[in-house]
C-alpha positions in Angstrom: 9.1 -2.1 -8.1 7.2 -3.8 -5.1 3.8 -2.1 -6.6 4.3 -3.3 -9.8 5.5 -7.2 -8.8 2.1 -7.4 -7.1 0.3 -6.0 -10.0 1.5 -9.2 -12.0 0.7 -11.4 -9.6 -2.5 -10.2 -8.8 -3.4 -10.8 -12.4 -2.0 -14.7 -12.4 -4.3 -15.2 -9.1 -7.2 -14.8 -11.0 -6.1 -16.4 -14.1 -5.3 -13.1 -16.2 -1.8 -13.3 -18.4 1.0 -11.5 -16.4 2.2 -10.0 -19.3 -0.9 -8.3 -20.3 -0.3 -5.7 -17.2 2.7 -4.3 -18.0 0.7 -0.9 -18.9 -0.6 -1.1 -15.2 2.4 -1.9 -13.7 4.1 1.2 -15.5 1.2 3.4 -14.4 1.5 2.3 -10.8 5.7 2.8 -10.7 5.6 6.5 -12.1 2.5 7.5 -9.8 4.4 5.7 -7.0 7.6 7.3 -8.6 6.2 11.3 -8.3 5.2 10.7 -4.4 8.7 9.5 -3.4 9.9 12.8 -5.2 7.1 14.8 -3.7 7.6 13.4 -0.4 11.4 14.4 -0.2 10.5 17.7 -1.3 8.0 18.2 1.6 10.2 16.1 3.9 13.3 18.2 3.1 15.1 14.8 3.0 18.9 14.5 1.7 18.8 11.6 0.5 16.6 8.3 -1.4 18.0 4.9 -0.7 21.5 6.3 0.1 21.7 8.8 -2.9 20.9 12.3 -2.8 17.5 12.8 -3.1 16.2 14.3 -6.5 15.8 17.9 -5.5 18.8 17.8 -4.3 20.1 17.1 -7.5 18.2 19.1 -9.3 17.0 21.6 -7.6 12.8 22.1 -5.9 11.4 23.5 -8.5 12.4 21.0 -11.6 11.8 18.3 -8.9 8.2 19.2 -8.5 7.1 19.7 -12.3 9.1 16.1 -13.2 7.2 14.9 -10.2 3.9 16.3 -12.0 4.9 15.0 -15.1 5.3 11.6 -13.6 1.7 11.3 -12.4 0.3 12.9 -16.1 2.6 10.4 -17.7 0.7 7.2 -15.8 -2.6 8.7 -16.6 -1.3 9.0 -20.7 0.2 4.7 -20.2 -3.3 3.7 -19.3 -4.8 5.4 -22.1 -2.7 4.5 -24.5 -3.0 0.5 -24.0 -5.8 0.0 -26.0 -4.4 -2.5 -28.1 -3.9 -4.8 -24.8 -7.3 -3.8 -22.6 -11.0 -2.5 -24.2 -11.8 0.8 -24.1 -14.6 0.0 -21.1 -11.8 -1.5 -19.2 -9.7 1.3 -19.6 -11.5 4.0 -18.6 -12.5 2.3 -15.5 -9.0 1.7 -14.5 -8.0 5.3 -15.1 -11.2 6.0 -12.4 -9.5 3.6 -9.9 -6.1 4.6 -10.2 -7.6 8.7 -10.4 -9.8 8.4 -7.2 -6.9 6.4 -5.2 -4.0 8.8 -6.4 -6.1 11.2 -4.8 -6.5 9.0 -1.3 -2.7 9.2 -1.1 -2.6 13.0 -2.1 -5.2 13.6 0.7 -3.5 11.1 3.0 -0.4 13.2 2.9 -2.2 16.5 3.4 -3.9 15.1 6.7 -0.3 14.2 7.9 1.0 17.4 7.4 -2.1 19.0 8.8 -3.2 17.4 11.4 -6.5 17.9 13.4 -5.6 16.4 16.8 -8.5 16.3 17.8 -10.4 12.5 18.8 -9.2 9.4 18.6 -5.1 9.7 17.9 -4.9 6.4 16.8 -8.1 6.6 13.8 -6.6 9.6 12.8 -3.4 7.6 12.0 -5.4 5.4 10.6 -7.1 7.5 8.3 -4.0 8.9 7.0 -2.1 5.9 6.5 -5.0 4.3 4.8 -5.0 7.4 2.0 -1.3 7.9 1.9 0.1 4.2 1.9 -2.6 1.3 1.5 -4.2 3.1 -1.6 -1.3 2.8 -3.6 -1.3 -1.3 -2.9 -5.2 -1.1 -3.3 -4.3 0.4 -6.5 -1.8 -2.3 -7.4 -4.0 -5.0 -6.9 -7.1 -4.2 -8.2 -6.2 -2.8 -11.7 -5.3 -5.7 -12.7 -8.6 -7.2 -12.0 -10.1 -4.5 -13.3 -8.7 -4.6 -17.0 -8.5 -8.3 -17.0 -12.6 -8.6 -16.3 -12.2 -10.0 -12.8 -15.3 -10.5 -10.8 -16.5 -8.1 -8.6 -16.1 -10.9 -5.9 -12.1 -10.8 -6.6 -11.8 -7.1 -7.4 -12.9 -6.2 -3.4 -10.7 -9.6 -2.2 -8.1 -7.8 -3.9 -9.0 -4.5 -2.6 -9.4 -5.7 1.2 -5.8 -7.5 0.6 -4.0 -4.5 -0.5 -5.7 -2.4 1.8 -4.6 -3.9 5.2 -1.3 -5.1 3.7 -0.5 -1.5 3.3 -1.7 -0.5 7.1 0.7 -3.4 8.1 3.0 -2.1 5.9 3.2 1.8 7.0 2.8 0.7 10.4 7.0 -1.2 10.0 7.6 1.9 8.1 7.1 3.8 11.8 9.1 1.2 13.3 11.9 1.5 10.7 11.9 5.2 11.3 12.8 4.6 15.1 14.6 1.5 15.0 17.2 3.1 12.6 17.5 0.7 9.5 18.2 3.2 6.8 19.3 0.8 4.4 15.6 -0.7 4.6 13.4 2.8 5.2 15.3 4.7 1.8 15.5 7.7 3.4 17.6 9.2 6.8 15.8 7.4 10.0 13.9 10.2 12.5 12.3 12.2 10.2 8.8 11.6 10.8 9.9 12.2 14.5 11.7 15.6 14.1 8.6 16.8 12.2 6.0 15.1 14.9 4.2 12.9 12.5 1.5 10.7 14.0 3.6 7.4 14.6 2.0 4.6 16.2 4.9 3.8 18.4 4.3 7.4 19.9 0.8 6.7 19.9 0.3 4.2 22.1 3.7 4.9 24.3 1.3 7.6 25.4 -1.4 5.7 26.0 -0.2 2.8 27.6 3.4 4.1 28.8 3.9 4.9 32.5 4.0 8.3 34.0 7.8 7.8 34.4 8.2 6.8 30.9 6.0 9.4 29.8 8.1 12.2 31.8 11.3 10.7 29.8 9.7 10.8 26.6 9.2 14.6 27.1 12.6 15.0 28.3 14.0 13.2 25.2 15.3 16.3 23.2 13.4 17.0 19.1 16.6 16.7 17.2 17.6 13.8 15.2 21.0 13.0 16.9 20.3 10.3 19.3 16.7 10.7 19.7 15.5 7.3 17.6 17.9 5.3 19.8 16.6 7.2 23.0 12.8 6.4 22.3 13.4 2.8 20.5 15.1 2.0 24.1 11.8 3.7 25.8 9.5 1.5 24.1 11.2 -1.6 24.3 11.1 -0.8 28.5 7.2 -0.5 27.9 6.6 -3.3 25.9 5.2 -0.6 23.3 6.9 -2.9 20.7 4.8 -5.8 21.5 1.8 -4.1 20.9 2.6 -2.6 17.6 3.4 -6.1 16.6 -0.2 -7.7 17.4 -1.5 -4.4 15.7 0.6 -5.4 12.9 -0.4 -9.1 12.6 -4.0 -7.7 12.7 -3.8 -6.4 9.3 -1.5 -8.7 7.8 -4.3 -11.1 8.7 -6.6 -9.5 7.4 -5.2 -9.4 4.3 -4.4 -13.0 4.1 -7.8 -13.8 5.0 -8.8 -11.6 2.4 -7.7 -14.0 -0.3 -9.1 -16.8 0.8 -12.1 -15.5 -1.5 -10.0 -16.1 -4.3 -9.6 -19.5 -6.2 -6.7 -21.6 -4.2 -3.5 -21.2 -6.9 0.4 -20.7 -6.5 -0.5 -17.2 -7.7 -2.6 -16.9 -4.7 0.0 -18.3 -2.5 2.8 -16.4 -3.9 0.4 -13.3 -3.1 0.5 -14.4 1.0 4.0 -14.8 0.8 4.6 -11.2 -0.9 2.3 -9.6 1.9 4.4 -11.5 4.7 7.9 -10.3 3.4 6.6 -6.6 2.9 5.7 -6.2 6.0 8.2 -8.0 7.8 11.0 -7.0 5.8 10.4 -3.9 4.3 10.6 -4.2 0.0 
């Protein structure tokens, strides 16, 4: 419940009762809820955090329409917290959260249809900026929203949540290669299998050597073995350097990013939620 910790302390940063988001914080976990249930589905992945994976369970089709039901259900939590947030408020927030569930929806659609054409690494970009940072945009700037933030805070929070989920997506790569199931949910190598744009792969290609280039073709597309062959690749190249300052680049960015906000241990506790994400992996 990463999305929905932030969420709360979004709303302490800029003096708003945690308690009061509880709606948003409920909306954010069953929209974030349906995409991990999607995602498996369209990832034909075994297992969530070492349990079989809902459709597994289940079955596709009753996976999907819960997975549906998930995202009407966040939509019908907003709307029904009238009590706690006014009606102006609300249906703002239902406008954020709409137009940044459908970043993600359209971030995912542009991974599994790629152009390939230009700039490899802006079209990574693009689609981790839909299918990952808009959900911790999302988590971040609710809360403003509904609590009557300024518009000052409401784009810190946005330009926060925004590069902490690059950062974020970008140790989600690593995790993938490095093999740390535990911390990834879900069985290491699949975005490789499936040739997802990974950054690792990205700039191995662009700044690997010719003879590290000629091994990464030869390294075979199955699962067995091939994370361990290519982590050992890009360590060689110092490819794993490079991700690193790419990393700390948006994980800066994001912490500079709330030095627009009043200092607080709200705002604090913020920098150090952004640090552990990306470094360890919530």
């Amino acid at each position: 419940m990463f999305r929905a910790l932030l969420a709360f302390v979004a709303a302490s940063a800029i003096g708003i009762e945690p308690h009061k988001m509880i709606p948003v914080a409920s909306a954010l976990e069953l929209l974030h809820g349906a995409s991990l249930i999607h995602d498996d589905v369209v990832d034909e992945a075994a297992e969530r955090r070492g349990r079989p994976a809902l459709h597994v369970q289940m079955g596709i089709g009753p996976a999907l329409i819960l997975g549906d039901y998930l995202i009407l259900r966040a939509f019908t939590v907003l709307r029904e917290s009238h009590p706690v947030y006014d009606l102006e408020s609300i249906i703002e927030a239902s406008h954020t959260l709409n137009y940044y569930a459908q970043l993600c929806c359209l971030g995912e659609l542009h991974e599994l249809m790629p152009t390939g054409e230009g700039n490899p690494e802006h079209e990574y970009l693009a689609i981790v900026q839909g299918k990952t940072a808009s959900q911790f945009a999302a988590a971040v700037t609710l809360p403003a929203i509904v609590g009557g933030g300024t518009s000052g805070e409401i784009e810190a929070l946005r330009t926060y949540g925004l590069n902490m989920g690059i950062a974020f997506q970008i140790q989600d790569d690593v995790l993938d290669i490095v093999e740390d199931t535990g911390l990834l949910g879900t069985p290491v190598g699949t975005c490789l299998v499936k040739e997802r744009l990974l950054l690792p792969v990205i700039y191995l290609k662009r700044y690997g050597s010719p003879t590290a280039l000629q091994h990464y073709r030869l390294i075979p597309r199955t699962e067995a073995g091939r994370p361990v062959q290519l982590a050992a690749l890009l360590r060689e190249e110092g490819i794993w350097d490079r991700i690193q300052v790419t990393q700390d680049r948006y994980l800066s960015a994001a912490l500079q990013a709330l030095e627009c906000i009043s200092p607080s241990d709200a705002r604090a506790n913020l920098s150090v939620l952004a640090t552990y994400a990306v470094n360890h992996h919530t």
